[in-house]
PABA-334458 format. One record per atom (N, C-alpha, C, O, CB): atom name; x, z, y. Coordinates in steps of 0.1 Angstrom, whole numbers, padded with zeros to 4 digits, always signed. Glycine has a CB too. Layout:
# PABA-334458
NODE    a       u       w       v
NODE   CA       X       Z       Y
...
# end
This chain:
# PABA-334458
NODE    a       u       w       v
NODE    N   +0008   +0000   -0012
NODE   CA   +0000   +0000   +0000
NODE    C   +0009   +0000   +0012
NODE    O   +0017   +0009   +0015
NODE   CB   -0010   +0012   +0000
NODE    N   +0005   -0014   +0022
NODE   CA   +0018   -0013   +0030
NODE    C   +0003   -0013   +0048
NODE    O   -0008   -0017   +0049
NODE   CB   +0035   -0033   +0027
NODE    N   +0011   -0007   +0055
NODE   CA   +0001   -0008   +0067
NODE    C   +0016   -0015   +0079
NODE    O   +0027   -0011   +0082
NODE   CB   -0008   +0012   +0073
NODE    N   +0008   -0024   +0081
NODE   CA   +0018   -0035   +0092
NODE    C   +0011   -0031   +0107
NODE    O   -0001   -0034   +0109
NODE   CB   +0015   -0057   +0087
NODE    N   +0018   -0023   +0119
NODE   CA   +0011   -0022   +0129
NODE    C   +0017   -0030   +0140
NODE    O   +0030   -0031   +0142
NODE   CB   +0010   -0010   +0132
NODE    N   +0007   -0037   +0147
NODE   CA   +0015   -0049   +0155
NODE    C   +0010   -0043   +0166
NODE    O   -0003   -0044   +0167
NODE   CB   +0012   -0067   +0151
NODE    N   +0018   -0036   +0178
NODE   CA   +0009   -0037   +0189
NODE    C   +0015   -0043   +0202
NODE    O   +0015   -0037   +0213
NODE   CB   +0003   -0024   +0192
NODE    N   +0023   -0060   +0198
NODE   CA   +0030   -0065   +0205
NODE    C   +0026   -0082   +0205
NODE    O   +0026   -0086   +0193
NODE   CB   +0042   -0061   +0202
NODE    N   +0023   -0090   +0212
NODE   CA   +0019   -0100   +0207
NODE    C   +0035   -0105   +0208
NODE    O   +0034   -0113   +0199
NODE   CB   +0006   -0107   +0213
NODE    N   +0047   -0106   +0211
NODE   CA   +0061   -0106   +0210
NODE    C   +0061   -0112   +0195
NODE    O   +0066   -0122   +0191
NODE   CB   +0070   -0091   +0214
NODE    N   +0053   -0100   +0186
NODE   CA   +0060   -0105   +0170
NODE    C   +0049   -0106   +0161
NODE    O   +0049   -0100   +0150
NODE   CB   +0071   -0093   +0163
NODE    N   +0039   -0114   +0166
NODE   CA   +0032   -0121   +0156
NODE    C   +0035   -0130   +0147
NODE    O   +0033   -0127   +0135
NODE   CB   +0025   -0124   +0159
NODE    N   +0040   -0141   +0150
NODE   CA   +0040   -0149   +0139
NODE    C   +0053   -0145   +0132
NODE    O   +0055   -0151   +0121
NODE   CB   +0040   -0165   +0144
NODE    N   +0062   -0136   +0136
NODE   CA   +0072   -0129   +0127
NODE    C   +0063   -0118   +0117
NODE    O   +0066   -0118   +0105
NODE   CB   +0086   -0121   +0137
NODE    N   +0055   -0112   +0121
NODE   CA   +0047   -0100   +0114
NODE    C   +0039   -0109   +0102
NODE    O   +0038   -0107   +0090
NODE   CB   +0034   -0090   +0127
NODE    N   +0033   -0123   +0111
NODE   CA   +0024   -0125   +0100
NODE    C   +0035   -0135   +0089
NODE    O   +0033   -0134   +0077
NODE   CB   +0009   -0133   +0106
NODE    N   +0039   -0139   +0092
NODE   CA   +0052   -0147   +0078
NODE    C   +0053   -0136   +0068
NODE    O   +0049   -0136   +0057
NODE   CB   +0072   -0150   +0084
NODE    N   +0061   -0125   +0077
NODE   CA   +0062   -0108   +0065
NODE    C   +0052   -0108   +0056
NODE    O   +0054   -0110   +0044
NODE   CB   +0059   -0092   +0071
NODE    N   +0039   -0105   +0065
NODE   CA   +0027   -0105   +0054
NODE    C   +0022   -0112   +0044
NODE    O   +0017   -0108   +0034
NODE   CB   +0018   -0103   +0058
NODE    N   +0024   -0126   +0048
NODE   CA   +0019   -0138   +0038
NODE    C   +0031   -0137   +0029
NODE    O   +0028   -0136   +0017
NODE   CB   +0017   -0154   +0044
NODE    N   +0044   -0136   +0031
NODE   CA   +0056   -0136   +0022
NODE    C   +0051   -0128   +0009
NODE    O   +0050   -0131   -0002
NODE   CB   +0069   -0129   +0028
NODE    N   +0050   -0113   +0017
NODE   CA   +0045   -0101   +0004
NODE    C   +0035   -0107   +0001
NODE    O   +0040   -0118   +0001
NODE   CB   +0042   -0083   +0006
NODE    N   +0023   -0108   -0001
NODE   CA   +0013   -0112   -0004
NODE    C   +0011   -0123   -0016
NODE    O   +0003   -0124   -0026
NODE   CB   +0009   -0115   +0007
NODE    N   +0025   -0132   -0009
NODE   CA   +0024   -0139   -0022
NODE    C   +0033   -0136   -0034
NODE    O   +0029   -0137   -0045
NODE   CB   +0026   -0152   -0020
NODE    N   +0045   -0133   -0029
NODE   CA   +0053   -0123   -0040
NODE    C   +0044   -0118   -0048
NODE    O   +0045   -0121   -0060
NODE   CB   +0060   -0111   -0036
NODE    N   +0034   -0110   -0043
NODE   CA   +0030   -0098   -0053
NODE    C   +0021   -0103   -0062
NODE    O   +0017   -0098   -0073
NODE   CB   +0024   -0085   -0046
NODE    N   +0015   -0118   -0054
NODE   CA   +0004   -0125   -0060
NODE    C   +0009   -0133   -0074
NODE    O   +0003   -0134   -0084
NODE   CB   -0003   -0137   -0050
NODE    N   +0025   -0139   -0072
NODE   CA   +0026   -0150   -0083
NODE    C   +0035   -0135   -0095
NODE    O   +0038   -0139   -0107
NODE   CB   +0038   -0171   -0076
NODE    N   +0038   -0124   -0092
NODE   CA   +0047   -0113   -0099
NODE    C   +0033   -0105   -0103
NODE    O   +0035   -0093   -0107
NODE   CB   +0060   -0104   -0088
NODE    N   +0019   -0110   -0101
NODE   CA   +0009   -0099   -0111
NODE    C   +0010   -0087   -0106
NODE    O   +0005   -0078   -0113
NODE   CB   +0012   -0097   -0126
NODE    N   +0014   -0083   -0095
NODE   CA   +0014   -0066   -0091
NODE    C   +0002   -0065   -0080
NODE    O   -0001   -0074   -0071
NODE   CB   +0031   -0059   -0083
NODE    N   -0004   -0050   -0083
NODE   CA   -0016   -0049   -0072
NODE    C   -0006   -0047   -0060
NODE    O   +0006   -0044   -0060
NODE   CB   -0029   -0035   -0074
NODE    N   -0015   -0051   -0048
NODE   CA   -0013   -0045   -0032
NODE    C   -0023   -0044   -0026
NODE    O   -0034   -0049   -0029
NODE   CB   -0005   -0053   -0021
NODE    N   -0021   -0035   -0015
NODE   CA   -0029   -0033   +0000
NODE    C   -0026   -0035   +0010
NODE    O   -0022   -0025   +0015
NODE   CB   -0032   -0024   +0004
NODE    N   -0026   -0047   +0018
NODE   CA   -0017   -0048   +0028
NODE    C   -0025   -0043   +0040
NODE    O   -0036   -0049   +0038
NODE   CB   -0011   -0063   +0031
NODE    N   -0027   -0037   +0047
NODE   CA   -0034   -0036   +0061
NODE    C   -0026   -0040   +0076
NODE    O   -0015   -0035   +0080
NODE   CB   -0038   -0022   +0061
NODE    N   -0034   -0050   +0084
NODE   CA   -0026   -0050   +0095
NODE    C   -0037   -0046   +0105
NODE    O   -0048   -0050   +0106
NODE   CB   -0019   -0062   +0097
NODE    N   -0029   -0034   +0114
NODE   CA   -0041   -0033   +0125
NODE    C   -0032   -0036   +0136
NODE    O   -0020   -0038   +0133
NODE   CB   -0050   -0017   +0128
NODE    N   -0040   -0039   +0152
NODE   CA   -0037   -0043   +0156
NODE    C   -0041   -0031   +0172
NODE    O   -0050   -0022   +0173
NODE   CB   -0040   -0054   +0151
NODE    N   -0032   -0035   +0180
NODE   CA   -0037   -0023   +0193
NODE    C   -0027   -0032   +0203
NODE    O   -0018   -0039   +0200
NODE   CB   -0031   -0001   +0191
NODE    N   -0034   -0028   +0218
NODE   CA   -0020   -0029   +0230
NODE    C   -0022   -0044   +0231
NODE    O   -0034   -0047   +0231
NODE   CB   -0001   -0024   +0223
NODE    N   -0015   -0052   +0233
NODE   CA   -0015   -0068   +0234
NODE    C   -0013   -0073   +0222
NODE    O   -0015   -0086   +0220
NODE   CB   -0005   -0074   +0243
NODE    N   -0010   -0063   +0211
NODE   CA   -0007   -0075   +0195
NODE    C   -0024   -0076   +0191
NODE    O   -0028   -0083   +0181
NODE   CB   +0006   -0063   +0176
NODE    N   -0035   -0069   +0198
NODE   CA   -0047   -0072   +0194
NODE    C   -0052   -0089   +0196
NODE    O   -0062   -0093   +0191
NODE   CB   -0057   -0063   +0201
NODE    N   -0046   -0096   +0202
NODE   CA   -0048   -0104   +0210
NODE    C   -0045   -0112   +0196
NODE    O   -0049   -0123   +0194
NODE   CB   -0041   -0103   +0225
NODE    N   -0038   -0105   +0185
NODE   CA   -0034   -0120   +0172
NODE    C   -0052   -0119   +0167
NODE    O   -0057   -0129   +0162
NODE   CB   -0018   -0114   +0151
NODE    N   -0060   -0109   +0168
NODE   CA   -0074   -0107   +0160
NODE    C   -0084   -0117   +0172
NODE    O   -0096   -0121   +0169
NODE   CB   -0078   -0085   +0158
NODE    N   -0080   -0119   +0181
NODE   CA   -0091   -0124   +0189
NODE    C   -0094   -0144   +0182
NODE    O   -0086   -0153   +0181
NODE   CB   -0084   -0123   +0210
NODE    N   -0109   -0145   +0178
NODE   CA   -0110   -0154   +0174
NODE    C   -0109   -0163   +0180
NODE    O   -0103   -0170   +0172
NODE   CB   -0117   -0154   +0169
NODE    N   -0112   -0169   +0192
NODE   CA   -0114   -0179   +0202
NODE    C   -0096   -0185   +0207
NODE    O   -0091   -0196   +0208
NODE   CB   -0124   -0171   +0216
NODE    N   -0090   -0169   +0208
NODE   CA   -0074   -0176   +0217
NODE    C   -0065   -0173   +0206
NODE    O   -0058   -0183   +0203
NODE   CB   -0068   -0166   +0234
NODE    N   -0064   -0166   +0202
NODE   CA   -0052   -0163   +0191
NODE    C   -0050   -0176   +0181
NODE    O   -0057   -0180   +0171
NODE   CB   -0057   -0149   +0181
NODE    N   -0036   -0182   +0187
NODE   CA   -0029   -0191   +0177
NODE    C   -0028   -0188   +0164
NODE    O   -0020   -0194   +0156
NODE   CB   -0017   -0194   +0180
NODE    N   -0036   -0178   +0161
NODE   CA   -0028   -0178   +0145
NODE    C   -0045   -0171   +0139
NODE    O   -0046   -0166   +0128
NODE   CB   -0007   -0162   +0142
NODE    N   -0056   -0174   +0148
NODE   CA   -0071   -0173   +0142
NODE    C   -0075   -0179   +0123
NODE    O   -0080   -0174   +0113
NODE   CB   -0080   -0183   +0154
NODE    N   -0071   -0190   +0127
NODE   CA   -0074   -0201   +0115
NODE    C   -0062   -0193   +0102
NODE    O   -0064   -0190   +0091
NODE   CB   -0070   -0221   +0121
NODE    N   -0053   -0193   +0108
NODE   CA   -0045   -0187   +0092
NODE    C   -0047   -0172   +0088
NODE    O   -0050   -0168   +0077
NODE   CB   -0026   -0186   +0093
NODE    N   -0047   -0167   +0097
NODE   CA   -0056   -0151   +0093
NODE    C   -0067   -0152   +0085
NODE    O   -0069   -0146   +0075
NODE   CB   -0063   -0143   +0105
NODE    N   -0077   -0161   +0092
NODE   CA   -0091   -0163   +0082
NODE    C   -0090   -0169   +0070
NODE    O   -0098   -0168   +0061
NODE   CB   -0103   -0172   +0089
NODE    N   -0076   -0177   +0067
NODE   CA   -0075   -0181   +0057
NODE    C   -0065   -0174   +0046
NODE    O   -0066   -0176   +0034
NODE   CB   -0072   -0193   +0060
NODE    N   -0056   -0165   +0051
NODE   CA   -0049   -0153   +0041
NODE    C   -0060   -0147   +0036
NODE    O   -0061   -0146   +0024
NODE   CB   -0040   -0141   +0047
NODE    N   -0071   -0141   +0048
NODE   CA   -0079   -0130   +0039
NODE    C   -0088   -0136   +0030
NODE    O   -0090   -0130   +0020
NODE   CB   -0089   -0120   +0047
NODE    N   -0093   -0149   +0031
NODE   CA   -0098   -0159   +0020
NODE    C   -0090   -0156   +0008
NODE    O   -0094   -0148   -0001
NODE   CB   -0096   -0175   +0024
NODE    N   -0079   -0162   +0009
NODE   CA   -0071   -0163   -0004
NODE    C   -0066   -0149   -0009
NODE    O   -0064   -0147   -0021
NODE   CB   -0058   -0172   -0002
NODE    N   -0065   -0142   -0001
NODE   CA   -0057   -0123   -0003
NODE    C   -0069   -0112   -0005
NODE    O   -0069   -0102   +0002
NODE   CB   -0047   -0115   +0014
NODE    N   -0078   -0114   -0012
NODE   CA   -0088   -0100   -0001
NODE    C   -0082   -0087   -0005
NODE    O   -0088   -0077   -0004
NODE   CB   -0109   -0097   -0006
NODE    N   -0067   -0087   -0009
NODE   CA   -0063   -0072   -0007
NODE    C   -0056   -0074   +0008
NODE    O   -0045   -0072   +0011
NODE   CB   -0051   -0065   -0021
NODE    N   -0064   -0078   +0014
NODE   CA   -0057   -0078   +0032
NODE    C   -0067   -0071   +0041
NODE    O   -0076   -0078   +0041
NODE   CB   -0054   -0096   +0040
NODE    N   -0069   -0060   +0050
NODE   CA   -0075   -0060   +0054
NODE    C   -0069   -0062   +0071
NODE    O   -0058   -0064   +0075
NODE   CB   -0079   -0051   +0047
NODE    N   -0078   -0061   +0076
NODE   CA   -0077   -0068   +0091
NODE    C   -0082   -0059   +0099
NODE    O   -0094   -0060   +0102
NODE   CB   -0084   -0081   +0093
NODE    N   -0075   -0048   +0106
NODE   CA   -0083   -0041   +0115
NODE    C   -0075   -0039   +0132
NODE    O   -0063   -0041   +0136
NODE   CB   -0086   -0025   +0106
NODE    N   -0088   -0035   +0137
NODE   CA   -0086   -0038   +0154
NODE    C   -0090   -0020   +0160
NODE    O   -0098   -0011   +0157
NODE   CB   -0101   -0055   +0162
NODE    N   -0079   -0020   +0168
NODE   CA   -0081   -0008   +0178
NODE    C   -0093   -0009   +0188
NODE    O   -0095   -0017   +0197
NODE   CB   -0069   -0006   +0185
NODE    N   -0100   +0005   +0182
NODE   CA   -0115   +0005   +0190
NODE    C   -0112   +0011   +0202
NODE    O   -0123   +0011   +0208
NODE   CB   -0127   +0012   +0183
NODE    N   -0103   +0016   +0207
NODE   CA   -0098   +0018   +0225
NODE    C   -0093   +0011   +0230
NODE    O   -0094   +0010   +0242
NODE   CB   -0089   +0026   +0230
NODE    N   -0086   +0001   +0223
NODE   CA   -0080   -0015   +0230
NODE    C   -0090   -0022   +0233
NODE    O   -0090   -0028   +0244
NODE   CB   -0071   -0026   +0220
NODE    N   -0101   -0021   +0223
NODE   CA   -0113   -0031   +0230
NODE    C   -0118   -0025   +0238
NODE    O   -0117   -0030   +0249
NODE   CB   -0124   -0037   +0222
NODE    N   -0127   -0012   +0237
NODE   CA   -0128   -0006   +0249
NODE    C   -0124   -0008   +0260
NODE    O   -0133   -0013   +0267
NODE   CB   -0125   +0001   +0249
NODE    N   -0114   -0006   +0265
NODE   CA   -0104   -0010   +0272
NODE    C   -0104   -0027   +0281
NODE    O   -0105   -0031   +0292
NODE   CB   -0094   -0008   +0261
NODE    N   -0102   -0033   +0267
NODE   CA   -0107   -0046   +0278
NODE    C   -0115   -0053   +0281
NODE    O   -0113   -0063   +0287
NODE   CB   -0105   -0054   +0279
NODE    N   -0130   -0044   +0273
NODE   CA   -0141   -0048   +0279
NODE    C   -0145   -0041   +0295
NODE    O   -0151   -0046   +0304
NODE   CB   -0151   -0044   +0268
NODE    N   -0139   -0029   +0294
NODE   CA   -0139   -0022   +0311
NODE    C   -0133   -0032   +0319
NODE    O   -0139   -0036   +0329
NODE   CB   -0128   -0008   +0315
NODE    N   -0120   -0036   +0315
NODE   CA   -0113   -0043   +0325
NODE    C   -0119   -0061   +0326
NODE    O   -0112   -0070   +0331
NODE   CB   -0096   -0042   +0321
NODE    N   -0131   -0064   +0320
NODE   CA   -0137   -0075   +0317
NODE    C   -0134   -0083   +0313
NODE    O   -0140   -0093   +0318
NODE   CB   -0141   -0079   +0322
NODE    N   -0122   -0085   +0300
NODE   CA   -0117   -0092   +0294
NODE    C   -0125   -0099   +0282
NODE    O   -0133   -0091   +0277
NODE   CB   -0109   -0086   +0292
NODE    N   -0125   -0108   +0278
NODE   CA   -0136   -0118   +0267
NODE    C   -0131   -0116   +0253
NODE    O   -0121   -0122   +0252
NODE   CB   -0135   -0137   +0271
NODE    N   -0135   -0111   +0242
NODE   CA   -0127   -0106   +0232
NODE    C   -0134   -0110   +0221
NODE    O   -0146   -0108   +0223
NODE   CB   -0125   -0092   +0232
NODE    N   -0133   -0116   +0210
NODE   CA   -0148   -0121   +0196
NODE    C   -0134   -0119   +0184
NODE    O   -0124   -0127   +0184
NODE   CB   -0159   -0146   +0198
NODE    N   -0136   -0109   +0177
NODE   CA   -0130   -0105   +0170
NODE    C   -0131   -0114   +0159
NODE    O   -0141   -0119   +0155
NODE   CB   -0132   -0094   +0170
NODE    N   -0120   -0114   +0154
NODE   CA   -0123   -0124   +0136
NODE    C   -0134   -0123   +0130
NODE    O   -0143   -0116   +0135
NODE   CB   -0113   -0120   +0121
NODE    N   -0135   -0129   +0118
NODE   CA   -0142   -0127   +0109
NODE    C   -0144   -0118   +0098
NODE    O   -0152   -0125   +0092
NODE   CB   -0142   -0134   +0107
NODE    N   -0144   -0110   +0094
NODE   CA   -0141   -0098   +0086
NODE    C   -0130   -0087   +0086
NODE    O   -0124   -0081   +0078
NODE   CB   -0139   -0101   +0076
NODE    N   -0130   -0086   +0096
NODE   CA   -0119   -0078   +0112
NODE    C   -0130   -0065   +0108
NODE    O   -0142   -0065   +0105
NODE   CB   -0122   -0089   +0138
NODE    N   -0120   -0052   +0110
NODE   CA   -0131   -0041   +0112
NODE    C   -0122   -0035   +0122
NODE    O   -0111   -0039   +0125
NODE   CB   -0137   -0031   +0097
NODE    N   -0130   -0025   +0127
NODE   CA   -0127   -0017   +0137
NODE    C   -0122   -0005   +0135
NODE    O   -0127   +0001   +0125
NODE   CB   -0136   -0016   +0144
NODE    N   -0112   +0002   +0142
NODE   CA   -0110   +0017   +0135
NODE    C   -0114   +0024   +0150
NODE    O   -0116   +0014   +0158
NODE   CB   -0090   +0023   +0127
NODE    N   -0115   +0033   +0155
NODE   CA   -0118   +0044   +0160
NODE    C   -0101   +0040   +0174
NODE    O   -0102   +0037   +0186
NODE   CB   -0119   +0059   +0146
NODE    N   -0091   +0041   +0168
NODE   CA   -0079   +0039   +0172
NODE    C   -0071   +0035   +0163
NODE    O   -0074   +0035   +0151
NODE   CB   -0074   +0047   +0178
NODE    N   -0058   +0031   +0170
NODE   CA   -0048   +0027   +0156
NODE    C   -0040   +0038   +0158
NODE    O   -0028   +0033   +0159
NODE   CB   -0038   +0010   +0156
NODE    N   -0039   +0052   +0159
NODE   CA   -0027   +0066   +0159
NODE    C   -0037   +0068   +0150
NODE    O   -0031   +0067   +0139
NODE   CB   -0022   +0078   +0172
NODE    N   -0054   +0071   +0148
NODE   CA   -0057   +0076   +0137
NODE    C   -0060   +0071   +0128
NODE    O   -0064   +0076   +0117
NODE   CB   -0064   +0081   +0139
NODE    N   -0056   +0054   +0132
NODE   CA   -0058   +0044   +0116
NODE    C   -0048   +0047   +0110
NODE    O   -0049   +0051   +0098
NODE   CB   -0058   +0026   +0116
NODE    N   -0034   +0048   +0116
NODE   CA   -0019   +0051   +0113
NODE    C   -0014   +0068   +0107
NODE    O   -0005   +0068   +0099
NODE   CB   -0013   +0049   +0128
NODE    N   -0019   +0080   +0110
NODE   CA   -0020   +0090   +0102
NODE    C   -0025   +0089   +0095
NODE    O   -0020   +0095   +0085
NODE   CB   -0021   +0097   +0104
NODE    N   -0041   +0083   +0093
NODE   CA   -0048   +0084   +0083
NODE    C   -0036   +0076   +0069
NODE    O   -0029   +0082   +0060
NODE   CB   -0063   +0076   +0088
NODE    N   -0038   +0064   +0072
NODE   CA   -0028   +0058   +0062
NODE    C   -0017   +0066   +0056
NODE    O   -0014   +0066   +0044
NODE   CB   -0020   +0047   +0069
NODE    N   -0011   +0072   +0065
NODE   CA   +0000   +0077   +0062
NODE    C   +0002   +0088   +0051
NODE    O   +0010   +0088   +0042
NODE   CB   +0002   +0081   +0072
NODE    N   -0010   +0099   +0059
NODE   CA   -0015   +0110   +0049
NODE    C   -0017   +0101   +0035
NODE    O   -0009   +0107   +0027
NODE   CB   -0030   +0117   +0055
NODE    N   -0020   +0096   +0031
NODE   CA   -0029   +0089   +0021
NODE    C   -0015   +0080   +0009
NODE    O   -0015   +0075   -0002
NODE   CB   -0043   +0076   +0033
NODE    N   -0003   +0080   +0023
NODE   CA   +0015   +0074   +0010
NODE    C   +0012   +0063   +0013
NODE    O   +0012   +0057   +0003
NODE   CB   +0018   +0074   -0010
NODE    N   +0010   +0055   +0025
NODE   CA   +0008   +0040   +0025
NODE    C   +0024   +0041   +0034
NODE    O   +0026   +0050   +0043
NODE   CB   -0010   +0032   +0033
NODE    N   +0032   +0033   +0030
NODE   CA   +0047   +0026   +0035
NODE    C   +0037   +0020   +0051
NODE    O   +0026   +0016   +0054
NODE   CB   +0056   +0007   +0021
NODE    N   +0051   +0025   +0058
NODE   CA   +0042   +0023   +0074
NODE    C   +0058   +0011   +0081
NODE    O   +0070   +0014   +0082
NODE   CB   +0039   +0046   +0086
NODE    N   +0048   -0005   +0087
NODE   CA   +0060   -0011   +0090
NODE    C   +0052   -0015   +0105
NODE    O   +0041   -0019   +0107
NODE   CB   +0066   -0022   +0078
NODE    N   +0063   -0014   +0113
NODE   CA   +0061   -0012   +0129
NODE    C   +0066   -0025   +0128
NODE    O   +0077   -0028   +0122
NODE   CB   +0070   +0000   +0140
NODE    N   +0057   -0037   +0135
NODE   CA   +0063   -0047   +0138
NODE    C   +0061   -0058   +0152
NODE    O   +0069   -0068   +0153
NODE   CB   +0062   -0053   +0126
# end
């Protein structure tokens, strides 16, 4: 169980290579995984469906992976819905509360934690 936290848009398409890499390792080597990536800060901006360059391959990992989950910081959106920012989250995108309590939670729980 690995939790990938991106809250840079700087290193998305480096974060998401990582993830599809493992993903498929673990896919064609028969071993279970959990990958989770949440997202907070400006790396939310990889979950936004409309602007995010990398919308269409996301929707298409969790197609092919569904041990991937996809989650978005619920103060980030907050956040830039105050400041009236336009936001339409993926498609099977969930929301956590925040990503410090998506991130302890994980943690508590032995999930490998990678800052990227």
């Amino acid at each position: 169980r690995i939790l990938v936290h991106v809250s840079s848009d700087a290193r998305l398409a480096s974060a998401l290579d990582e993830v599809e890499d493992l993903l498929r390792a673990a896919h064609t080597e028969h071993r279970q995984i959990k990958v989770e990536i949440i997202a907070n800060r400006t790396g939310i901006e990889l979950l936004d469906a409309k602007a995010s360059p990398y919308a269409g391959r996301l929707v298409a990992l969790r197609r092919q992976f569904p041990e991937l989950r996809i989650v978005a910081c619920g103060q980030t959106m907050e956040r830039w819905r105050t400041e009236g920012k336009r936001f339409t989250l993926l498609p099977g995108a969930e929301v956590a509360p925040s990503a410090l309590d998506e991130v302890v939670k994980r943690l508590r729980d032995g999930w490998v934690y990678v800052r990227a």
